[in-house]
C-alpha positions as CSV (number, residue, x, y, z in Angstrom):
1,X,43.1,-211.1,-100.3
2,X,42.7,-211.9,-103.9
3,X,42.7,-215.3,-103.4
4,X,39.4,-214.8,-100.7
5,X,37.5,-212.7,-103.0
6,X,38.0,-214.9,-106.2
7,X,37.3,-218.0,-103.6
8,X,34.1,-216.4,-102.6
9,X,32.7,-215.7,-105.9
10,X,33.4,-219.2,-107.4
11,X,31.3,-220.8,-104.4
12,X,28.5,-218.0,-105.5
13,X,28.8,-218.9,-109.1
14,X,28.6,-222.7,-108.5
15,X,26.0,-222.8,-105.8
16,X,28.6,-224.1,-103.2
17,X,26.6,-223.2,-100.7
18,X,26.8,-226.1,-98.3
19,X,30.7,-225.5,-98.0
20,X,29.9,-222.1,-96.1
21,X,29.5,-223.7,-92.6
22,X,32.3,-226.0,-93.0
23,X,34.6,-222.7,-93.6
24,X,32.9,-220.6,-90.7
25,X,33.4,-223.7,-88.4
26,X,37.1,-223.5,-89.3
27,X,37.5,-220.3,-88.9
28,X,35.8,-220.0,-85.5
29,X,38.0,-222.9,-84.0
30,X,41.2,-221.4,-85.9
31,X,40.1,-217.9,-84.0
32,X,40.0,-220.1,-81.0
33,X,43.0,-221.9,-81.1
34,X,45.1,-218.6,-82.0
35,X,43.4,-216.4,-79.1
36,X,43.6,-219.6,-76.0
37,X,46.8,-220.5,-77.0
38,X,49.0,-220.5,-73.7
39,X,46.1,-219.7,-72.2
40,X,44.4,-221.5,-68.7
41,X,41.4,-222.0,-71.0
42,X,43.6,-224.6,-73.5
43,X,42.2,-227.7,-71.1
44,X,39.1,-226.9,-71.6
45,X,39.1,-226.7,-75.3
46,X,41.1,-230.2,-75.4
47,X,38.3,-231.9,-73.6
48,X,35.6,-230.6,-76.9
49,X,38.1,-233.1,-79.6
């Protein structure tokens, strides 16, 4: 967690601001990929890439 906090506060200190939706996008399709997986919803998410 360590790692996450100092992360954070380096992309505060340097104004890295435009990296924050890149890393929400990534973590909402990671989310998605761990919570459909073997799921009848999987086809579905295939179709998006």
């Amino acid at each position: 967690m360590s790692f996450l906090k100092e992360f954070f506060e380096f992309l505060l200190i340097r104004k890295k601001f435009w990296l924050y939706p890149i890393i929400i996008i990534l973590l909402v399709f990671g989310g998605l990929i761990v919570l459909t997986q073997g799921s009848a919803v999987a086809p579905f998410i295939y179709t998006l890439f």
